[in-house]
N, C-alpha and C positions, 0 to 999 in steps of 0.2 A: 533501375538503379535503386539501391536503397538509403534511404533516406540516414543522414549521421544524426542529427534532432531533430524532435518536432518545436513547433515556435507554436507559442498562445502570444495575444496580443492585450494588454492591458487597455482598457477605454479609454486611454487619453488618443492613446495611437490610432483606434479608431476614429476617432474627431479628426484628427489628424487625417489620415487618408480619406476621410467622406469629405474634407473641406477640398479636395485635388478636383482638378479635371481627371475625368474618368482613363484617361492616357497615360498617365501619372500616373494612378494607382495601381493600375495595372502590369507596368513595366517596374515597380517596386514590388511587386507578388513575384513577379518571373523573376528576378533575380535574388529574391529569398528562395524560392523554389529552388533554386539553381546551387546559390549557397546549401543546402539541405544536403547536396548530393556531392557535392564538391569543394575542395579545398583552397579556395581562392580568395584573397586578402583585399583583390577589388573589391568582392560583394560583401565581407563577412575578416570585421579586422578589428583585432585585441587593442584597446584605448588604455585600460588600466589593468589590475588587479582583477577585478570584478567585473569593470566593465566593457562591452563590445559596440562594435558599431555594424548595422546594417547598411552598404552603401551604394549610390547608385545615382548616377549623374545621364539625367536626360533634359536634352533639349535646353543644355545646357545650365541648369540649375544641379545642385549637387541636394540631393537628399541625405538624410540621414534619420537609421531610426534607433535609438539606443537601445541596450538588451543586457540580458548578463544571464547565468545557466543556471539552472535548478537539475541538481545531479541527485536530489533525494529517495526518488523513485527506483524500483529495482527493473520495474517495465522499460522504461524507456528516459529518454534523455530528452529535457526540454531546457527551449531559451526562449526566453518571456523579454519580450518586446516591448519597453518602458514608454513611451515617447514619440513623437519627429518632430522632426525641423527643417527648413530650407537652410543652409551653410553656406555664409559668405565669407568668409575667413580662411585662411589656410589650417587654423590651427581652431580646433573644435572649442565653444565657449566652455569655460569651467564653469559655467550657471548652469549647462546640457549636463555635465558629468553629475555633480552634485545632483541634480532633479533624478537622474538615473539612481546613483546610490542611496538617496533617498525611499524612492520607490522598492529599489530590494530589499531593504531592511524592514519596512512596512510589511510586502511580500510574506517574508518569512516571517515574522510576528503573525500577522494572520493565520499562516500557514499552519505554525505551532502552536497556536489558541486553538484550532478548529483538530488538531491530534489530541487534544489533552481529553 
């Protein structure tokens, strides 16, 4: 199957999954993976304007990894992976959102420093 975007993961995200038990991170890959190919609102689900949620609830803890899309490329289509967190709330903290929209506005200032 072919993939709808490719996902890059910012280093926080990485701290973030090296701090998991190796089980956890893994079954948080397979269901990006999974998102990648298919249209499913459990894995892969619109929070705001900009921002998305990766999601995925093992062994009973609900993960989450914040994202948003970078459509500037004519190759391909990428979502950049801001973040995780463990979610104990029903309702996602606005200190998660923020730190995501945060992060893509940096994103893209880099982005368009390093064009000029």
């Amino acid at each position: 199957m072919d993939r709808r975007f490719e996902v890059e993961f910012l280093e926080e995200v990485m701290v973030f999954l090296r701090s998991l038990d190796v089980r956890h991170y893994k079954k948080i890959l397979y269901n990006i993976g999974k998102a990648q190919v298919e249209n499913d609102p459990e894995l892969f689900k619109k929070l705001t304007d900009d921002i998305w949620e990766f999601r995925t609830l093992y062994q009973g803890l609900r993960y989450r990894l914040l994202a948003f899309w970078d459509k500037t490329s004519v190759t391909k289509t990428l979502v950049i992976a801001t973040h995780g967190f463990i979610k104990k709330r029903s309702k996602i903290p606005e200190q998660e959102i923020k730190k995501a929209i945060q992060s893509r506005v940096e994103y893209f200032e880099l982005k368009q420093s390093k064009n000029r």
